[in-house]
N, C-alpha and C positions, 0 to 999 in steps of 0.2 A: 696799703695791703702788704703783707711779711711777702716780700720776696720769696723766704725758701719754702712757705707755703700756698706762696700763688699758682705756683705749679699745677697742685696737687686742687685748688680752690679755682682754680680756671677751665683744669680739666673736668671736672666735676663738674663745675656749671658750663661748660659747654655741652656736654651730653644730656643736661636737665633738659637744656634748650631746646636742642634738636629733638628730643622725646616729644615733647609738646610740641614741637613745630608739628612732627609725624598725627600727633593725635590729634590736632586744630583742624588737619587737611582729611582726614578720617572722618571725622563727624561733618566736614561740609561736604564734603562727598557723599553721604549719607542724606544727609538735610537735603542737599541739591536734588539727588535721585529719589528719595521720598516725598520729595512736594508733589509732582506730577500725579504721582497715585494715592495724596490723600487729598488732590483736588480731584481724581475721577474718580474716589469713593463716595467723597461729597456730593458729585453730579449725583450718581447712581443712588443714594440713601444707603450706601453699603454702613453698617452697625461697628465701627471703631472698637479699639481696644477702650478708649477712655469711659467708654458707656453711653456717652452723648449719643442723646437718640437723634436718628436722620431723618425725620419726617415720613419716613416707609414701614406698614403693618405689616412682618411677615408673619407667614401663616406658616405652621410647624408643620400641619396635615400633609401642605404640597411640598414641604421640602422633603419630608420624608417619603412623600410618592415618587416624586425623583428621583430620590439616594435609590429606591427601590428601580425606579425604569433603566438607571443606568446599568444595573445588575444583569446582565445578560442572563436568559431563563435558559432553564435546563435541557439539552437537547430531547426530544420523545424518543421512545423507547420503542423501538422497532419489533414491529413482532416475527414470530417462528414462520421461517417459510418450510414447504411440503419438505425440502432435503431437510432441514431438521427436526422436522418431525418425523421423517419417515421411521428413524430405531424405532421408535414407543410405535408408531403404528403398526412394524409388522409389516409382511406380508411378502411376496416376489415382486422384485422389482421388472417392469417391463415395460412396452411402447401402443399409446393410442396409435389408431391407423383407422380410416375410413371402411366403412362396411364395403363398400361400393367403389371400387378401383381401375378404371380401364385405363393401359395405352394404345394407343389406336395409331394406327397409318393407312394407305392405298396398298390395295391388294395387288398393285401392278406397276410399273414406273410412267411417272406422268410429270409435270409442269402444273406447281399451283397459280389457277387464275384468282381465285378469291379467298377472301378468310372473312365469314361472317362474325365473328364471336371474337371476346376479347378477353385476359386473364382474369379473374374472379367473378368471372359475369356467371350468374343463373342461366340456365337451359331448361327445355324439359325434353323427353320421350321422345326420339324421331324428326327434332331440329334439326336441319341442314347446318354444319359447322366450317365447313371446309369445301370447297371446289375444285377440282383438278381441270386438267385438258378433258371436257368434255362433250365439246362440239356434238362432233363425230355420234357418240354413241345415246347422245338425246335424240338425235336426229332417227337411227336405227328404233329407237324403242318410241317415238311417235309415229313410223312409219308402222309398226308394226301391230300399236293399236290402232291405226285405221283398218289393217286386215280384218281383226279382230272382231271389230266392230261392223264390218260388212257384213249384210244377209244378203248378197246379189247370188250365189251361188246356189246356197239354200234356197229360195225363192223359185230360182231358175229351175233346178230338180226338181218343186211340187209341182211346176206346172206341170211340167214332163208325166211327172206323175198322174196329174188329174186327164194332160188330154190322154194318155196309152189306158186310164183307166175307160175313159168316156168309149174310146173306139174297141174296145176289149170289151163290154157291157153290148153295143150293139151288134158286135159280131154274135155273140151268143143269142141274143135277140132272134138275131138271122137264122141261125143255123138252126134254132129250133121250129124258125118257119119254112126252112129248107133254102132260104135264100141265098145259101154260100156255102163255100166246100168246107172240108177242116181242114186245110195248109193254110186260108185266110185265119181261120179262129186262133191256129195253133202261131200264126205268125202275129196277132194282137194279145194272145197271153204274153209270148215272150217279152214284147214292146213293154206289156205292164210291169213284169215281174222286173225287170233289168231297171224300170221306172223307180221303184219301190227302192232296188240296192244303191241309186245314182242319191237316194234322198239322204239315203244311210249315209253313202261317200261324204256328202254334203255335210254333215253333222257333224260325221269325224274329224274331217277338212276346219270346221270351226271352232272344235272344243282346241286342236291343236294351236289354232293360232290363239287361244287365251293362254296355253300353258305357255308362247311362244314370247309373249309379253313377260313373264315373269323370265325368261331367262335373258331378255334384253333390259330390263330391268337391273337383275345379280349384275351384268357386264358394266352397267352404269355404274351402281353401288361402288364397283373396284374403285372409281375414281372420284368417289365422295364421302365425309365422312359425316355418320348421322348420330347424332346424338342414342345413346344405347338406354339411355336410362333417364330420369331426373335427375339432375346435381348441380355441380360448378363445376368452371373450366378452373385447374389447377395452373398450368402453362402451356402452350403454343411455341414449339420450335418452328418453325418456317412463315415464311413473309410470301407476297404473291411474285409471282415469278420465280419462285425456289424450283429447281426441279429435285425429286425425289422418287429414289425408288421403292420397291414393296418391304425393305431390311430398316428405314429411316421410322424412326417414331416422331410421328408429327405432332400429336396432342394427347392432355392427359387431363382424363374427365373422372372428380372423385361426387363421393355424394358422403356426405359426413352429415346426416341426420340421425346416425346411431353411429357408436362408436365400438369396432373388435379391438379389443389386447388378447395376442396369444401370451400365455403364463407356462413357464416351462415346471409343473410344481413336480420335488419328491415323487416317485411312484409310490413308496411308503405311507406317505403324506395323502395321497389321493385316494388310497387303500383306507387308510384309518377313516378320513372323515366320511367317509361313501361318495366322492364327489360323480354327480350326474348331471345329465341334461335336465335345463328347468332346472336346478340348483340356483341359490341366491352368490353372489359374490360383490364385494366393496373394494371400491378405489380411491384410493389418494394421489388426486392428479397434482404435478409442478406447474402451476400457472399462479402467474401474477394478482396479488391481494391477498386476500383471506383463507385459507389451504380448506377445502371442503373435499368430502368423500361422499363419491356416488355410486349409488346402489345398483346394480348391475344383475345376467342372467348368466348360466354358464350356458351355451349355446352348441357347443363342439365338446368331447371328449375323446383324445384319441384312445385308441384301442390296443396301442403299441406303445411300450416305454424307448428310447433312446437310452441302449445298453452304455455308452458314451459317457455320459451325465446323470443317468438314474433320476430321469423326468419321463414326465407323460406330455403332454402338448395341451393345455386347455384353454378353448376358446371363451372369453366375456364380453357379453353386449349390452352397450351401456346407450340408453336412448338421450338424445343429446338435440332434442328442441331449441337449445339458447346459441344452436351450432360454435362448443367451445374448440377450442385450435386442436385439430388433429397430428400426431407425430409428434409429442409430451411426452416427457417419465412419467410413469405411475407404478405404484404400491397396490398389487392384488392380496386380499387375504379374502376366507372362503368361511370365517365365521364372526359376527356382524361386532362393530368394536362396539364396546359400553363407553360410561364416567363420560370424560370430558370430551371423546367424541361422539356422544347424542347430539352435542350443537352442532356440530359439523355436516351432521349426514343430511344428504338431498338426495330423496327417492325419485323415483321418475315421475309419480301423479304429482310432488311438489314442482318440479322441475319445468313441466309443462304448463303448470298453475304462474310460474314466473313468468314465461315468455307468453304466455296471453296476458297479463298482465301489461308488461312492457309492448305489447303490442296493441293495444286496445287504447281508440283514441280520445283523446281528453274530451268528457261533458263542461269544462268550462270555455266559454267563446273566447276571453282573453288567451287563454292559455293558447288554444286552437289555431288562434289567431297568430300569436307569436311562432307556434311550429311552424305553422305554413309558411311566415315571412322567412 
């Protein structure tokens, strides 16, 4: 080899070499790492680049259902609740609230012994709900129906009665036979007539101890609390053993079978449309699901504007059989919406038509069967 071109002939093929060293060790590195995944293509019948079929039918149908399942679906599309509906609705915004509202406590300071009743529970009319320190004045108010209830007095007086009458009858008897003076006759009138005012006493003496009952009665009441109405209990502040005075409010009994919104509308407003008692009025309550408007009465009209705000006060009563949640925004307007709220609107005769419905128990036995379990 030319020496002054071996140099240049050695350099050269030393880098051919090493080129190809680099690319021998490339493609076995490749080969190496590729055998393992075209022997577990193999296993599996996966379909190679070379065509070679692998003994596996696929089915284009299911791959393409797949490519499809893996496609996460389009989230649903939420619908309009009442606050956005309300613009398009219209109307004064303002608050359900129970027709029927008491809070209640003892007329007097006392120590509660009991508590019958419990939050959300049904009552009716004249339930006992509450007990204070009562001992004492049950005791007074059955004593005083025993008075009450006595006729020994009364009794006692007719007899009185019948004997001054008996010897008052024979006196005159006498006297007309001559058989006795008149200081005896005049002294068996007297016996009669004073008989006659002891029966009277007697009467009085009784009617008094009935009214006598009713005021040991009121004295009891202070220290118990009776249901005033039909409703629900709302809440119960106090536990037994609480003591409280006649300033403390102990329970609060709503009845939310109809529903009032006062609506403070324009007096302008109430002017224009003529709004009166027995007027129809619709609400758009904020409750959860589907935004429906219920068909309502105006019930109240004040007769004063509030110089203040240039409102009148007008009350709407909304019958509410399916008892929805009282203390809700609602949307009053005072003339009936059209279009796309006809679906929306629930009259009272529908309204009532749903909760018998949903109340009314299944004719199928399985079905029956499964509530009960």
């Amino acid at each position: 080899m030319d020496r002054l071109g071996g140099k240049v002939v050695y350099s050269h093929g030393m880098k051919t070499r090493q080129g190809v060293a680099r690319r021998l060790a490339l493609f076995w590195v490749i080969g190496a790492a590729g055998l393992p995944g075209q022997m577990a293509a193999s296993a599996y019948g996966i379909r190679q680049d070379s065509g070679q079929p692998t003994g596996r039918i696929e089915n284009p149908a299911s791959a393409t259902n797949a490519q499809a399942a893996s496609v996460p679906a389009p989230p649903p599309t939420p619908s309009l609740t009442a606050q956005e509906l309300a613009p398009s609705f219209g109307g004064e915004k303002a608050f359900t609230r129970p027709w029927r509202d008491s809070v209640m406590g003892f007329s007097q300071s006392s120590r509660v012994l009991e508590v019958l009743v419990a939050g959300g529970q049904d009552i009716r009319k004249g339930q006992l709900l509450i007990r204070g320190e009562d001992e004492e004045e049950s005791a007074r108010l059955e004593l005083q129906r025993m008075r009450a209830d006595s006729t020994l007095q009364m009794d006692k007086a007719r007899k009185s009665l019948e004997l001054a009458t008996l010897f008052y009858t024979r006196y005159r008897e006498a006297e007309s036979r001559g058989g006795t003076n008149k200081q005896e006759l005049d002294r068996a009138r007297l016996d009669f007539e004073a008989s006659e005012i002891d029966v009277g006493l007697a009467q009085l003496n009784q009617d008094q101890e009935q009214v006598a009952i009713r005021l040991a009665q009121a004295r009891l009441d202070r220290i118990r609390i009776v249901a005033p109405f039909d409703g629900t209990i709302d809440v119960i502040n106090v536990d037994v053993g609480h003591s409280v005075t006649e300033n403390d409010k102990v329970i609060r009994v709503v009845d939310t079978s109809r529903l009032w919104i006062d609506v403070g509308v324009p007096t302008g407003q109430t002017i224009e449309q003529g709004l009166t008692t027995g007027g129809k009025a619709w609400a758009l309550m904020s409750l959860p699901g589907e935004p429906r408007v219920y068909e309502g009465r105006i019930v109240e009209v004040s007769p004063v504007a509030d110089p203040g705000s240039n409102t009148r006060r007008i009350r709407v009563e909304i019958e509410n059989p399916s008892r929805l949640v009282a203390g809700v925004t609602a949307w009053v307007r005072f003339t009936e919406p059209g279009g796309d709220w006809a679906g929306r609107l629930v009259r009272p005769d529908q309204a009532a038509a749903r909760t018998a419905a949903a109340d009314e128990p299944s004719r199928d036995p399985v079905e029956a069967g499964s509530k009960a379990r």
